[in-house]
N, C-alpha and C positions, 0 to 999 in steps of 0.2 A: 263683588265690591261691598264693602261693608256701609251700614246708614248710620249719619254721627248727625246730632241737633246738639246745636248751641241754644243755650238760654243765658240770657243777662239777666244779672238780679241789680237792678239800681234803682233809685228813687230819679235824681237826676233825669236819666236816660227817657226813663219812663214818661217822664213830665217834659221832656222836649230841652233841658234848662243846658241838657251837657250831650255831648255827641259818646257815640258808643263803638270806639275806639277797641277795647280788650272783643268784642264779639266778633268783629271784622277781622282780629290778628290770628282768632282763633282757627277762623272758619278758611283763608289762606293757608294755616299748618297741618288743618286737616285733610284739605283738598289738594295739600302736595305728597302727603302717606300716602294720597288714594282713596280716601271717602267718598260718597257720595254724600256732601254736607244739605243738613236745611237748617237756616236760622239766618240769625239771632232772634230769636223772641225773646223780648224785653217785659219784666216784670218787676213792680216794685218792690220795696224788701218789706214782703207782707206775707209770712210761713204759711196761710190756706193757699196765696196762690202762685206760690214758688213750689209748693208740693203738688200741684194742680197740673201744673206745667211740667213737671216731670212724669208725673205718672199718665201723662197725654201723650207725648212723647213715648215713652215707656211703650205704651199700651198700644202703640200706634208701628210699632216693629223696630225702634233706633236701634241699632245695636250698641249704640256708644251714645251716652248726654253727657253735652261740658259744660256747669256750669260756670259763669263769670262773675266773682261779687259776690261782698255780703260774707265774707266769711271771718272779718279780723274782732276784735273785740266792744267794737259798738255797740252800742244799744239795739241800732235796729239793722247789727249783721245775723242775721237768724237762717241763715242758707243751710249750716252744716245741721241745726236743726229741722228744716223742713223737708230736707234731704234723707234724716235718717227716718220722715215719718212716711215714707215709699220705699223704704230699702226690706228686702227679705233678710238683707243679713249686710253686713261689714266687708270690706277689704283693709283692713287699713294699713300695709304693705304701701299701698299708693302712695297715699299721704305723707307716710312718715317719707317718702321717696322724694317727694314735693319739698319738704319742708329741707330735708338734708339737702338738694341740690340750692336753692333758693337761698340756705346761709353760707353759698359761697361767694355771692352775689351782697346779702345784707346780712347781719345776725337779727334784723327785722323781720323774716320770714319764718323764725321760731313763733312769732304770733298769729301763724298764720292757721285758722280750725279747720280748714278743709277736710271734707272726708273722701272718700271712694264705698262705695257697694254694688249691690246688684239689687233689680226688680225686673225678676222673672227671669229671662236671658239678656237681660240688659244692663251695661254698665254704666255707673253713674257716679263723675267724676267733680269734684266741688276744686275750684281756680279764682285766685285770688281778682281783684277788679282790674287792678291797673295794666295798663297795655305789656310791661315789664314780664310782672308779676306771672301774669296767664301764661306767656310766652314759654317763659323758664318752667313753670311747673309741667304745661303740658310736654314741652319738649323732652322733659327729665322720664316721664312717664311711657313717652312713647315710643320705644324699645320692648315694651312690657304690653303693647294694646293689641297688636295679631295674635299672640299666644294669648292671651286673658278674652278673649273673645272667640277663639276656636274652643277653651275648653268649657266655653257655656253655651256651646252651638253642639259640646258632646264630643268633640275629637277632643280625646284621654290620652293617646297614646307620646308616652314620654319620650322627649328625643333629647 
């Protein structure tokens, strides 16, 4: 069974002011593919320690991080940035995956910066905040998460 960590990136959440809604939808669609989920860890949108949190994660065996938040065009949405500052490299196949299902829903998800990469064998997946948002993307995505996970566990073999 594969290991998925959710993290939330909110200010809100973090500080108690708003309940953490997208983490809980996440962590039920993970642990209905079959996950072994742990989370939500909750951090606020602060790139040392949204980067901190993944590469803990990361570094701790997950084979999958989702994170929640912090990725549209605010000020202090800085996730796809602190995401890429633990990434070995890009996927962005995901993304663009996320964003094309999500404008069939809104053309409001065209704003949406979320990335995908890898650190080390682990993939790391950036999901909009809102309860909707996370939902559609992960769900658009995950067709794609057994094979993208076996061929960074080393099974190559094309079927």
């Amino acid at each position: 069974m594969s290991r998925a960590h959710v993290i939330t990136v909110s200010d809100g959440a973090f500080h108690g002011s708003r309940a953490d809604a997208s983490g809980s939808a996440l962590i039920r669609i993970l642990q209905a593919n079959h996950f072994d989920v742990s989370g939500p860890v909750v951090v606020p949108d602060e790139r040392p320690l949204i980067t901190a949190a993944i590469v803990a994660a990361a570094d701790a065996g997950s084979d999958l991080i989702v994170t929640t938040g912090g990725t549209g065009l605010g000020p202090r949405d800085v996730t796809p940035q602190a995401t890429e500052a633990a990434l070995d490299y890009e996927v962005r196949g995901i993304g663009e995956t996320m964003r094309r299902a999500g404008m069939e829903s809104t053309p409001m998800a065209a704003l949406s910066r979320g990335t995908a990469g890898v650190r080390g064998r682990t993939l790391i997946i950036n999901v909009p905040g809102s309860p909707k948002g996370a939902m559609e993307s992960l769900e658009a995505v995950m067709p794609l998460l057994s094979h993208a996970l076996a061929l960074l566990h080393g099974d190559t073999e094309h079927r």
